[in-house]
C-alpha positions as CSV (number, residue, x, y, z in Angstrom):
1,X,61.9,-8.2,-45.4
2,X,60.8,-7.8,-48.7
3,X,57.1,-8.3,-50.1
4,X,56.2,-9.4,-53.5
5,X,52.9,-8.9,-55.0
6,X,53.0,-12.4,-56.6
7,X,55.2,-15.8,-55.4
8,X,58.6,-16.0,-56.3
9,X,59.0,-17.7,-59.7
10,X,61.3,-20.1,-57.5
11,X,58.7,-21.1,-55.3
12,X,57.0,-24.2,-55.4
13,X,53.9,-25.1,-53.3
14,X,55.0,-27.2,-49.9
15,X,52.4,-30.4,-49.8
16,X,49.2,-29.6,-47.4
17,X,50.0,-31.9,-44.6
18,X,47.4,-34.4,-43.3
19,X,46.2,-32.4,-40.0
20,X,45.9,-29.2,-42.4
21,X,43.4,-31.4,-44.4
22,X,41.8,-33.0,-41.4
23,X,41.2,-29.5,-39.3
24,X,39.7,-27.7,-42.9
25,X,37.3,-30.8,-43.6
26,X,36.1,-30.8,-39.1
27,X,35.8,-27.1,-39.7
28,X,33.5,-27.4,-43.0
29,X,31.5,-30.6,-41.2
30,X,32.2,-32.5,-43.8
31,X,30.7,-31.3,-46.3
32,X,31.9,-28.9,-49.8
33,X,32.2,-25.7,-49.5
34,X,31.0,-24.8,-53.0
35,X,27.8,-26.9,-53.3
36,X,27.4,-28.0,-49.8
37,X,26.9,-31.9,-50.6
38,X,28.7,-34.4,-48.0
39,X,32.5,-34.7,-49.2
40,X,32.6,-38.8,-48.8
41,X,35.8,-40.4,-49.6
42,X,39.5,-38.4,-49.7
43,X,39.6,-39.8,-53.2
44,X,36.5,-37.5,-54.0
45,X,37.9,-34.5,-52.4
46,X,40.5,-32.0,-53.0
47,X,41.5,-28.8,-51.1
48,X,40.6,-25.2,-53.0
49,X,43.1,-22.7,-51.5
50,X,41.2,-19.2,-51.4
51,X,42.6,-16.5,-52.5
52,X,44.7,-18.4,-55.0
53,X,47.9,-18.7,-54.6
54,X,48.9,-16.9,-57.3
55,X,46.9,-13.8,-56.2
56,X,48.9,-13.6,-52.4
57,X,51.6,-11.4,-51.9
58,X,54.6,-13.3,-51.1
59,X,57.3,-12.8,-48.2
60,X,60.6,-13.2,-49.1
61,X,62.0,-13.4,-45.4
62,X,59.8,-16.4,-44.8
63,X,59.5,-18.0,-48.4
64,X,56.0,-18.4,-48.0
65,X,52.5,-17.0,-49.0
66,X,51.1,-14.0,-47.1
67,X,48.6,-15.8,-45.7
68,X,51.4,-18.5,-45.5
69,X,50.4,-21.4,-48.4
70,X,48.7,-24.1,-45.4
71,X,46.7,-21.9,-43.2
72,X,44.0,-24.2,-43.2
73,X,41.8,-20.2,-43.0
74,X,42.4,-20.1,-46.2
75,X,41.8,-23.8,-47.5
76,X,38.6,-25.3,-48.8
77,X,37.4,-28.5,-49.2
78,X,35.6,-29.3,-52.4
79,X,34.8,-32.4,-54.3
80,X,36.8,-32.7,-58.0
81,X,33.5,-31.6,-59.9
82,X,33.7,-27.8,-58.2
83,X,37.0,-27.6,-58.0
84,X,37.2,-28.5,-61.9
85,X,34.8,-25.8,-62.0
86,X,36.2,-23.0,-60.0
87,X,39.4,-23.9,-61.7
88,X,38.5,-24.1,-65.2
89,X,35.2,-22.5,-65.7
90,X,31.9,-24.1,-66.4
91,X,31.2,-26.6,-69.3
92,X,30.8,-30.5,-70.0
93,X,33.2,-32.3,-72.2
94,X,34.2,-29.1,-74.6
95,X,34.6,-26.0,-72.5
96,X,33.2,-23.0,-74.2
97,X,34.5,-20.3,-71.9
98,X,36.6,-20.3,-68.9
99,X,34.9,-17.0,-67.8
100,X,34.6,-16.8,-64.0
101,X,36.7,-19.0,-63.2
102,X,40.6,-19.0,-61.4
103,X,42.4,-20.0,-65.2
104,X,40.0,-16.7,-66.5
105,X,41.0,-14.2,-63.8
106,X,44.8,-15.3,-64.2
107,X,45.0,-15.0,-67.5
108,X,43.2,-11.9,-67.6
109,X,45.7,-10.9,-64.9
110,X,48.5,-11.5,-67.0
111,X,47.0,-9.5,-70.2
112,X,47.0,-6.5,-68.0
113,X,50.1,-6.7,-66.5
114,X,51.7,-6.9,-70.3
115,X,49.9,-4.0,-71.2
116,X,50.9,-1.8,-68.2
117,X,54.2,-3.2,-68.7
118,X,54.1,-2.3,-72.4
119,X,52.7,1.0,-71.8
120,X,55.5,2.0,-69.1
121,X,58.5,1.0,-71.0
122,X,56.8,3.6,-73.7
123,X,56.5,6.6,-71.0
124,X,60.1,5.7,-70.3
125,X,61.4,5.8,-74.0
126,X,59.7,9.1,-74.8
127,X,61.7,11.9,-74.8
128,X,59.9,14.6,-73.0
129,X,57.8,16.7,-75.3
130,X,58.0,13.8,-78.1
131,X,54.3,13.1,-79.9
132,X,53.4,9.7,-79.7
133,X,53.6,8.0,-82.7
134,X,50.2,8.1,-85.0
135,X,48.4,4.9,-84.6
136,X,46.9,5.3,-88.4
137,X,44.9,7.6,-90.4
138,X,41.3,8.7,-89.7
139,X,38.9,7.4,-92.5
140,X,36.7,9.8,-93.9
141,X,33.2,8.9,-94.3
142,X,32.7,10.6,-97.4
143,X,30.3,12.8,-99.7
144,X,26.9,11.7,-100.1
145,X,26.3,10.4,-103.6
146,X,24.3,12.7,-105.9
147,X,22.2,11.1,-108.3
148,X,23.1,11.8,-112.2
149,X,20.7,13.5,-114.2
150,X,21.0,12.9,-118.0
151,X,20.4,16.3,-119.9
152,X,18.0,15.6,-123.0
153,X,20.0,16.9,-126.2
């Protein structure tokens, strides 16, 4: 059995399956998780998975999720305005920022797995006892300007 810190680039979300959807909204009464107004209509609603998906370590053995993908534990219901919201980050028409928000974290996520990345493959290049290379010169700040006196003839 091995474990992955993320899912499998191959793996693609199964479907949530109608009693998954019918045991999380019973289990919420109804109502959204993230702003606790009544859900109404399925065509208002859509199901949050917390943690993210993308943030579960994976099983390989069992090609799912660890929590597996539709343990409805781990599913929310939310109308489409939060879930735009958690998703994507606060904002109207023109989104400002995403900060706070799942898109944020994963992206953020990303950034600093490139730069660990990055930074590993140069600990692994470097011969031991090799400088680093310079990143650039240090600027001086200068001598303090003197003003000019004019000597009368």
């Amino acid at each position: 059995m091995t474990i992955l810190d993320r899912p499998h680039p191959d793996w693609k979300r199964p479907a949530i399956p109608t009693r998954v959807k019918l045991d999380v909204v019973i289990r919420q009464e109804g109502k959204c998780k993230a702003t606790g107004e009544k859900l109404g209509t399925l065509s208002n609603t859509q199901f949050d998975h917390r943690p993210a998906l993308w943030e579960r370590k994976f099983d390989t053995e069992a090609w799912d999720t660890i929590p597996p993908a539709n343990d409805p534990n781990y599913i929310e219901a939310v109308t489409i305005e939060a879930h735009d919201k958690r998703t994507n980050g606060p904002g109207g028409e023109k989104r400002i920022t995403t900060a706070g928000s799942d898109a944020h974290r994963r992206k953020k996520d990303r950034r600093a797995a490139e730069s660990r990345d990055e930074f590993r493959r140069n600990v692994i290049e470097r011969e031991c006892g090799q400088k680093r290379k310079p990143k650039g010169t240090i600027r001086s700040r200068g001598f303090a300007k003197r003003e000019r006196t004019l000597i009368p003839n």
